[in-house]
VOBAVEX-682299 format. One record per residue (C-alpha): y, x, z; residue number from 1. Coordinates in steps of 0.02 Angstrom, whole numbers, plus 50000, padded with zeros to 5 digits. Layout:
REM residues N
<<Y,X,Z>,NUM>;
...
REM end
This chain:
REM residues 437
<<49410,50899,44745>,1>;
<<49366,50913,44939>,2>;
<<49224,50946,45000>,3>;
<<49148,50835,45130>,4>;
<<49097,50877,45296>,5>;
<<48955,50819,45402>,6>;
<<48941,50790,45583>,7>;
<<48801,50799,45681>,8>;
<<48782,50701,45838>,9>;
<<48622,50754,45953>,10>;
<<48537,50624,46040>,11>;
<<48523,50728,46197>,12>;
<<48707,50705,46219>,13>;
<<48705,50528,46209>,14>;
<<48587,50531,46362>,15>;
<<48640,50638,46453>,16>;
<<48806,50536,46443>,17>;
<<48732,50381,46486>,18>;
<<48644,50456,46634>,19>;
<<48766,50523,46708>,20>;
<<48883,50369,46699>,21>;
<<48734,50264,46778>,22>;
<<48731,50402,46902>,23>;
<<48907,50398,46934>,24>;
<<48899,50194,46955>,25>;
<<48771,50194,47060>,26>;
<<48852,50317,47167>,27>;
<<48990,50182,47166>,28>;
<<48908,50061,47210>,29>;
<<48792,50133,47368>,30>;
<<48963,50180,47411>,31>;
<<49035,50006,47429>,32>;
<<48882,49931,47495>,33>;
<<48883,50052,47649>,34>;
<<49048,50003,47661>,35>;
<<49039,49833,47662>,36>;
<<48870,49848,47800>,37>;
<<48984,49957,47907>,38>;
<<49139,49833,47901>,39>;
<<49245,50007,47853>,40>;
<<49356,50073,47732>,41>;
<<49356,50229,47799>,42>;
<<49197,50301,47882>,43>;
<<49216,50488,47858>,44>;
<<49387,50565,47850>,45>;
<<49366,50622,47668>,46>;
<<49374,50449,47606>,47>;
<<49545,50414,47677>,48>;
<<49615,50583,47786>,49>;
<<49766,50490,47830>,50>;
<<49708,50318,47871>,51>;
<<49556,50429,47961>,52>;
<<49712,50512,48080>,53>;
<<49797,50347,48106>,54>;
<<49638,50268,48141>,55>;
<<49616,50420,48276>,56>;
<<49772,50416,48367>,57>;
<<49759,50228,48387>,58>;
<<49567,50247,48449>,59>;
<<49632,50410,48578>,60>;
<<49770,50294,48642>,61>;
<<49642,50133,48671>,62>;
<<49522,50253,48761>,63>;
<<49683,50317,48865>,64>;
<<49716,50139,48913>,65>;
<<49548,50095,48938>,66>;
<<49530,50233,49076>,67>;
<<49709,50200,49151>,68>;
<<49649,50006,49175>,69>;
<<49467,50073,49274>,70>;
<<49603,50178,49385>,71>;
<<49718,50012,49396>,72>;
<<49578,49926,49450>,73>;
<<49518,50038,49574>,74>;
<<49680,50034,49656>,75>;
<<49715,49849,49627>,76>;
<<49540,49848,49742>,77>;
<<49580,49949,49881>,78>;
<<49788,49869,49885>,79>;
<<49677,49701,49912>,80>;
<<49564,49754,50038>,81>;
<<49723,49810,50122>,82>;
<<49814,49690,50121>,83>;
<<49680,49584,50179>,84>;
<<49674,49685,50316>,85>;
<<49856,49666,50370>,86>;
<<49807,49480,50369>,87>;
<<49655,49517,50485>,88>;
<<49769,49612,50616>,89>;
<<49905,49466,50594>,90>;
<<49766,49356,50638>,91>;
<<49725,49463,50792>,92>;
<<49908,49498,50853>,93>;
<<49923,49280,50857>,94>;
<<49744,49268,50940>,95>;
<<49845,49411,51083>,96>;
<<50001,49313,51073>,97>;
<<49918,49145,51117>,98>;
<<49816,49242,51273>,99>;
<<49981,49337,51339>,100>;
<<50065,49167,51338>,101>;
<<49909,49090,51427>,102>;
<<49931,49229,51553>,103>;
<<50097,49179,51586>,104>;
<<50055,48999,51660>,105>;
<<50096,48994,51860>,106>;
<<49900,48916,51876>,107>;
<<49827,49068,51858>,108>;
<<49761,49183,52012>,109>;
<<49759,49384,51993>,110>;
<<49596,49396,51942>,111>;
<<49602,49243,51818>,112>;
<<49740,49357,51752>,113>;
<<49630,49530,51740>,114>;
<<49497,49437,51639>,115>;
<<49645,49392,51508>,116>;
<<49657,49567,51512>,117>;
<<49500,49615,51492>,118>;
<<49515,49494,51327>,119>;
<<49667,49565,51269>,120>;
<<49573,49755,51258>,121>;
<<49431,49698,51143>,122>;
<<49576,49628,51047>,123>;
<<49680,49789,51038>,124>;
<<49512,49882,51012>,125>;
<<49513,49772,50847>,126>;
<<49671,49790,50796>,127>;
<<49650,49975,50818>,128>;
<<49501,49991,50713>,129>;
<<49585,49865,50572>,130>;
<<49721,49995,50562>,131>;
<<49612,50148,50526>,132>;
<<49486,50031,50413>,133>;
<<49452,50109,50241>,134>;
<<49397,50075,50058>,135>;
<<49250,50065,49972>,136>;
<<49266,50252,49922>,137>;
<<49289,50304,50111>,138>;
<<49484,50335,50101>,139>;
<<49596,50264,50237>,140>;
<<49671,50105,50188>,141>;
<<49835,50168,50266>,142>;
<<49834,50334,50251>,143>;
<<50022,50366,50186>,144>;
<<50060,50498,50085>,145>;
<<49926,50615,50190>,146>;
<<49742,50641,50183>,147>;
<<49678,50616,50353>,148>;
<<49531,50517,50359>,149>;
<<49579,50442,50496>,150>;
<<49767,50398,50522>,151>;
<<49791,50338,50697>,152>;
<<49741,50436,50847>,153>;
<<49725,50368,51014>,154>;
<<49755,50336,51149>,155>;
<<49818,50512,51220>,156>;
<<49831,50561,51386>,157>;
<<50003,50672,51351>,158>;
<<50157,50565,51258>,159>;
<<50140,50490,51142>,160>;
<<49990,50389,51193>,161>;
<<49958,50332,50989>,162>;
<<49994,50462,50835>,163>;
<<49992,50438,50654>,164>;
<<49882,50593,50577>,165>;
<<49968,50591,50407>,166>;
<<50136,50607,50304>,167>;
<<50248,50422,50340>,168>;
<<50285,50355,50167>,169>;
<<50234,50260,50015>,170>;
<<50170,50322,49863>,171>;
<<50298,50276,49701>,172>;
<<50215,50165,49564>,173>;
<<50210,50212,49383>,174>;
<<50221,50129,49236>,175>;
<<50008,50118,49228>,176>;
<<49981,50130,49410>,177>;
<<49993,50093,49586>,178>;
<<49948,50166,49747>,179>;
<<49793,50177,49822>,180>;
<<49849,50163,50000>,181>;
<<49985,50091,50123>,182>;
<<50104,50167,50225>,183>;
<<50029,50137,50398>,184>;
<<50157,50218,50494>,185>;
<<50290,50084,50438>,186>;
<<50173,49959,50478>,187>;
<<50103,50002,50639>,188>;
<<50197,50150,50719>,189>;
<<50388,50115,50767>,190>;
<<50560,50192,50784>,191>;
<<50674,50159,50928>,192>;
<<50840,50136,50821>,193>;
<<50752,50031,50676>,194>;
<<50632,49923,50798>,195>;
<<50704,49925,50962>,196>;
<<50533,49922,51041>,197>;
<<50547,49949,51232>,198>;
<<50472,49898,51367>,199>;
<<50566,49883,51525>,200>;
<<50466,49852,51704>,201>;
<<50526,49843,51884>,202>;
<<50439,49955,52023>,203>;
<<50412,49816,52140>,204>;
<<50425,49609,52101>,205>;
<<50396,49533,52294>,206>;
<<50366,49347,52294>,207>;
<<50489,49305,52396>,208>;
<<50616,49345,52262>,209>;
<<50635,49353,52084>,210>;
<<50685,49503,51986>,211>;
<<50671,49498,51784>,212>;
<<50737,49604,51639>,213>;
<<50782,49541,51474>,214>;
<<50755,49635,51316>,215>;
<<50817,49810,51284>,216>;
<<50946,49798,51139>,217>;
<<50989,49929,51028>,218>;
<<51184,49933,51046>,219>;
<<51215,50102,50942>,220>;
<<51072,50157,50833>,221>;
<<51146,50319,50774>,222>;
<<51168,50371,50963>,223>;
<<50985,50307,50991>,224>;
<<50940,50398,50825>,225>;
<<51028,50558,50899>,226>;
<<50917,50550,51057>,227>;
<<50743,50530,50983>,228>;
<<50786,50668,50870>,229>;
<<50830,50789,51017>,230>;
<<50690,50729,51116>,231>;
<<50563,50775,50996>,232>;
<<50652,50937,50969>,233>;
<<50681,50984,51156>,234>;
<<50530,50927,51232>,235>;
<<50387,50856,51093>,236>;
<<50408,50660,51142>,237>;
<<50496,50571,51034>,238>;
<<50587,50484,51141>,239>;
<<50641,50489,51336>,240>;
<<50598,50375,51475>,241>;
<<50737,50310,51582>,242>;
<<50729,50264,51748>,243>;
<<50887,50151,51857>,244>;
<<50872,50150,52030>,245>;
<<50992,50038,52124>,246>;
<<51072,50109,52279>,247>;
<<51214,49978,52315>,248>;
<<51213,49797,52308>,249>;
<<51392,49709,52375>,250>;
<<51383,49494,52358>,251>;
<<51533,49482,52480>,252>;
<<51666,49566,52460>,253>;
<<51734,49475,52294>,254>;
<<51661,49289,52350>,255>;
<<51553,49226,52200>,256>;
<<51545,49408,52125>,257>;
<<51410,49521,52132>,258>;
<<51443,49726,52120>,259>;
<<51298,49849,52077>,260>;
<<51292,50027,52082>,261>;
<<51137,50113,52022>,262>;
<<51097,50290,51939>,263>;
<<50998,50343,51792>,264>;
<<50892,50489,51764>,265>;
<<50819,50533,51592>,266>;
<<50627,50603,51585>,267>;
<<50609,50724,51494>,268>;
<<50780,50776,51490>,269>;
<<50860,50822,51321>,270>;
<<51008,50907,51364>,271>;
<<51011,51084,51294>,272>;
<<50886,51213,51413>,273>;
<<50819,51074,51487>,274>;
<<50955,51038,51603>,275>;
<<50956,50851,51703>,276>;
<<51063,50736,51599>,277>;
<<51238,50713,51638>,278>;
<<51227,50533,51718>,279>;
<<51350,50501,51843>,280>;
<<51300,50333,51933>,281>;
<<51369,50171,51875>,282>;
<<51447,50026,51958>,283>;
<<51473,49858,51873>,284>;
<<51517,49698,51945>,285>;
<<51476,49500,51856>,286>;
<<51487,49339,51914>,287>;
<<51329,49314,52037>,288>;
<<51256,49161,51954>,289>;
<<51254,49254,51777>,290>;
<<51111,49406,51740>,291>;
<<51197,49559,51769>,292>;
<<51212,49672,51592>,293>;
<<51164,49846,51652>,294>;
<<51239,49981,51525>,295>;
<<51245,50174,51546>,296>;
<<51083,50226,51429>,297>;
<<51130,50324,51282>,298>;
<<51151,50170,51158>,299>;
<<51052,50044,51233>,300>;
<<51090,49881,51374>,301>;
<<50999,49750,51451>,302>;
<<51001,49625,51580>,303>;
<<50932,49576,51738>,304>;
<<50894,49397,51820>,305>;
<<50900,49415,52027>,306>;
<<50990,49528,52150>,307>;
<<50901,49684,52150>,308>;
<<50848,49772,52332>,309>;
<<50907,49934,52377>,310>;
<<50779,49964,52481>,311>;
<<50681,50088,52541>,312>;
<<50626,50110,52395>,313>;
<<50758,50024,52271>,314>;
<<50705,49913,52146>,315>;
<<50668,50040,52006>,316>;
<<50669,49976,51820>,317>;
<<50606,50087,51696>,318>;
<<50636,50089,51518>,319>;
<<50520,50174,51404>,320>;
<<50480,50176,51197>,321>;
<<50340,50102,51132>,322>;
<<50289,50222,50987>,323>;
<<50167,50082,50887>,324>;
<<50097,49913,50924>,325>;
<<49936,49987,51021>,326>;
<<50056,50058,51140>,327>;
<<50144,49883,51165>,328>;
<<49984,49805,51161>,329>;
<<49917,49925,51301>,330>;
<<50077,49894,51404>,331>;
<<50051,49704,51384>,332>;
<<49854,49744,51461>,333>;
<<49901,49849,51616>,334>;
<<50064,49738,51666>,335>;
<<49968,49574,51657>,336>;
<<49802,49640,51727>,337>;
<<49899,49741,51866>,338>;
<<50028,49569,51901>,339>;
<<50011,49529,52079>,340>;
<<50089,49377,52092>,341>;
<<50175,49243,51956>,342>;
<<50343,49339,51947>,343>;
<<50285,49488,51880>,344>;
<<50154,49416,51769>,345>;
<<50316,49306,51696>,346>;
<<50400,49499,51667>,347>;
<<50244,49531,51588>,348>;
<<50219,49404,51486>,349>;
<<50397,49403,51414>,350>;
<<50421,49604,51369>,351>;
<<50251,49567,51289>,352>;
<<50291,49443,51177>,353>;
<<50463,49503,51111>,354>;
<<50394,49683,51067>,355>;
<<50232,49596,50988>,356>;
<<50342,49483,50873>,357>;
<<50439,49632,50826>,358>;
<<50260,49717,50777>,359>;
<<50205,49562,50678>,360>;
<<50357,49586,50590>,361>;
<<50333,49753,50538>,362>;
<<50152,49730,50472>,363>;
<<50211,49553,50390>,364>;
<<50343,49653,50302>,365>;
<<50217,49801,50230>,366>;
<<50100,49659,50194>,367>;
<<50256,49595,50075>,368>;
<<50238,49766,50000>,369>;
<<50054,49744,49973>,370>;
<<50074,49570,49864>,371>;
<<50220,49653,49765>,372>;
<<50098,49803,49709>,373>;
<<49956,49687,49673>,374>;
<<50098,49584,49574>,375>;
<<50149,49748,49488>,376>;
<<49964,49750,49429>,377>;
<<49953,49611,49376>,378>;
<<50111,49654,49259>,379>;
<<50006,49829,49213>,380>;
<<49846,49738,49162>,381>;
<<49955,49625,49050>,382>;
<<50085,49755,48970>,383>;
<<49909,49857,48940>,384>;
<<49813,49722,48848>,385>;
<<49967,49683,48753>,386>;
<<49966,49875,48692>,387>;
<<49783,49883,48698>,388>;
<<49790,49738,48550>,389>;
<<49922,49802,48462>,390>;
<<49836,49983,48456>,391>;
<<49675,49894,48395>,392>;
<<49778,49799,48259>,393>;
<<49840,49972,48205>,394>;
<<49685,50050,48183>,395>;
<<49612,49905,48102>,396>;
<<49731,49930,47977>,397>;
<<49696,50098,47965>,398>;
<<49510,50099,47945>,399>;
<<49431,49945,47934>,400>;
<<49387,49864,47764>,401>;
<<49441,49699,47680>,402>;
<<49304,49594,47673>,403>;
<<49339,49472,47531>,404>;
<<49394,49625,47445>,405>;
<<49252,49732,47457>,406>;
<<49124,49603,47415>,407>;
<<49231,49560,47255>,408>;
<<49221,49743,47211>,409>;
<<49054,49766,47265>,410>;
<<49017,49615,47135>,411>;
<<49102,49698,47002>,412>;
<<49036,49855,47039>,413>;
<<48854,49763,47036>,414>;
<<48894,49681,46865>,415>;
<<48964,49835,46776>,416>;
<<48816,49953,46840>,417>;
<<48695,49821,46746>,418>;
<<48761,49801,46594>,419>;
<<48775,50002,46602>,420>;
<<48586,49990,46632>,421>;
<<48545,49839,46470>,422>;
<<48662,49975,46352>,423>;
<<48561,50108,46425>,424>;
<<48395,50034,46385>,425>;
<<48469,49984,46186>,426>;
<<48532,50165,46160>,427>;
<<48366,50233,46191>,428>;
<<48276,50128,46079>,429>;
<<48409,50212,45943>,430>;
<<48278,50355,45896>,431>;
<<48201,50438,45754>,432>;
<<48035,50437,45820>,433>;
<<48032,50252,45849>,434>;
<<48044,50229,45665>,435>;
<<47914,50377,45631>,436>;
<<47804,50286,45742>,437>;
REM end
């Protein structure tokens, strides 16, 4: 026969049991409500470490973007204002294009002519200050690749009369931003082989007869190239001026032909020491009705309208670079305001115009480079919203809580922890000295 055994089963168990579930439940369930009043599943990283990282990385990236699209936008800014700019001096250049070709008209008296002049420098003036304009943060709006706060200096009384005070180039893109500034050189300073800005005058234009050049073409720009380059190293000016005097003229030997001889002297010379240039003096001949095409310069011809006078003096035509469009307009001022009669305001007037449409063509063409950075940034903005939404879906994932979710468990969490607290209150009840009592 066994013998039974008892158990005995304290009450303090049994409540300390009970409390410490309702304590654990209503842990629970603070838990989920600051959960569900903070819209997160994870707000410390010791409820979810991973999710917590994830959640981080995507957060550090948004931030990254956030501060690359401020830059962006700062640089979008100053791109506009530049560009704006360009259209300002466009503007301008027409309003100078519209007077030069006013100055031209055979109405107009020498002095009618120096107050067109006179117009034409609070133009250039203009122009000039457009170019060295800068942004809202002080910083040239065509300052290059260089950090001079002001880019263009002039005019100078030693060649060249204009200089560009920084490093010629653009600044690349990158895939989250552009550059805060233009390359002003390419749009306002020029190059004799890529522009073929010249500007050729003649010593003396009498009334009595009529003696015009055409354009200076660029014929061979490596040779042209070549020269500039030795200029600047020989002597500091980047290019030479040249000078054709004309010391024969001979209508009647060949009946209907004209022959010229004339000689050419290059200042400064580039030859090696310093040394006059090798020009031997040239003789061409052309039929006498047609202009006569006068060749010799190192890469470069032109021609002339008229039979030229041999003197004393010759007719002297002198050929010289134009190093930016201030120095062609400033060449456009003192031939028209120094004109003494219609002939040589016509000269004027037509060198003018040719080497200013070649300017306006240079600034149109960085002011094409202006729209397709503000284009680019447009792209930017875009690509970075599209990243910036995708980053925020990640971490959203990561971090954030499921509302429908977290009210359902929140619910149960709320129905479980008062039924724990209805057993609670029964269990206690479930005492000896209730029944002594």
């Amino acid at each position: 026969m066994s013998t039974p055994s008892f158990a005995r089963l304290g009450s303090a168990n049994t409540y300390d049991n009970a409390r410490n579930n309702l304590m654990t439940r209503q842990t629970a369930l603070s838990n989920l409500q600051e959960h569900l009043t903070s819209g997160k599943r994870v707000n410390t990283a010791s409820d979810d470490p991973t999710a917590a990282a994830q959640a981080e990385r995507a957060l550090t990236r948004i931030n990254r973007i956030q501060a690359d699209q401020r830059a962006l936008d700062a640089q979008k800014n100053s791109i506009t204002q530049a560009e704006s700019t360009l259209g300002d001096v466009n503007d301008a250049l027409q309003n100078i294009r519209e007077l030069v070709v006013n100055a031209g008209s055979g109405v107009h008296t020498s002095a009618e002519r120096s107050i067109i002049a006179g117009q034409l420098k609070g133009l250039r003036d203009q122009v000039f200050a457009l170019a060295n304009r800068k942004d809202t943060n002080g910083q040239p709006l065509f300052g290059a690749l260089a950090s001079a706060l002001t880019p263009f200096v002039g005019p100078q009384a030693t060649a060249p009369d204009y200089t560009f005070k920084g490093l010629p180039g653009q600044t690349a893109s990158s895939e989250v931003a552009i550059p805060f500034t233009l390359d002003g050189d390419s749009a306002f300073m020029h190059q004799p082989a890529r522009d073929a800005v010249f500007n050729a005058s003649v010593s003396t234009i009498p009334t009595t007869r009529t003696l015009t050049t055409d354009n200076v073409v660029v014929t061979n720009t490596a040779t042209v190239g070549a020269t500039a380059a030795a200029a600047t190293t020989a002597t500091g000016v980047p290019y030479p001026t040249y000078s054709i005097a004309f010391t024969a003229v001979d209508t009647t030997t060949t009946p209907g032909t004209t022959t010229l001889t004339y000689s050419i002297t290059e200042t400064p010379p580039v030859t090696p020491l310093g040394a006059p240039a090798p020009f031997a003096p040239v003789t061409i001949s052309y039929p006498s009705a047609t202009a006569a095409p006068i060749t010799g310069i190192p890469g470069l011809s032109f021609s002339i309208t008229g039979t030229p006078s041999v003197g004393p003096p010759p007719d002297t035509i002198t050929i010289d670079a134009q190093p930016s469009i201030f120095s062609v307009l400033d060449d456009a001022i003192q031939n028209i305001g120094s004109a003494s009669n219609n002939n040589a305001a016509a000269q004027a007037v037509s060198q003018a115009l040719h080497n200013i449409d070649i300017g306006m063509s240079r600034i149109s063409a960085v002011r094409g480079q202006a729209g397709d950075l503000l284009n680019r940034a447009d792209r930017i903005t875009d690509n970075q919203g599209k990243r910036s939404i995708q980053l925020e879906d990640d971490r959203s994932r990561a971090e954030d809580l499921d509302m429908i979710k977290g009210i359902s468990d929140f619910q149960n969490q709320q129905t479980g922890y008062q039924a724990a607290l209805q057993s609670y209150a029964q269990v206690q009840k479930l005492s000896l000295f209730n029944y002594i009592s």
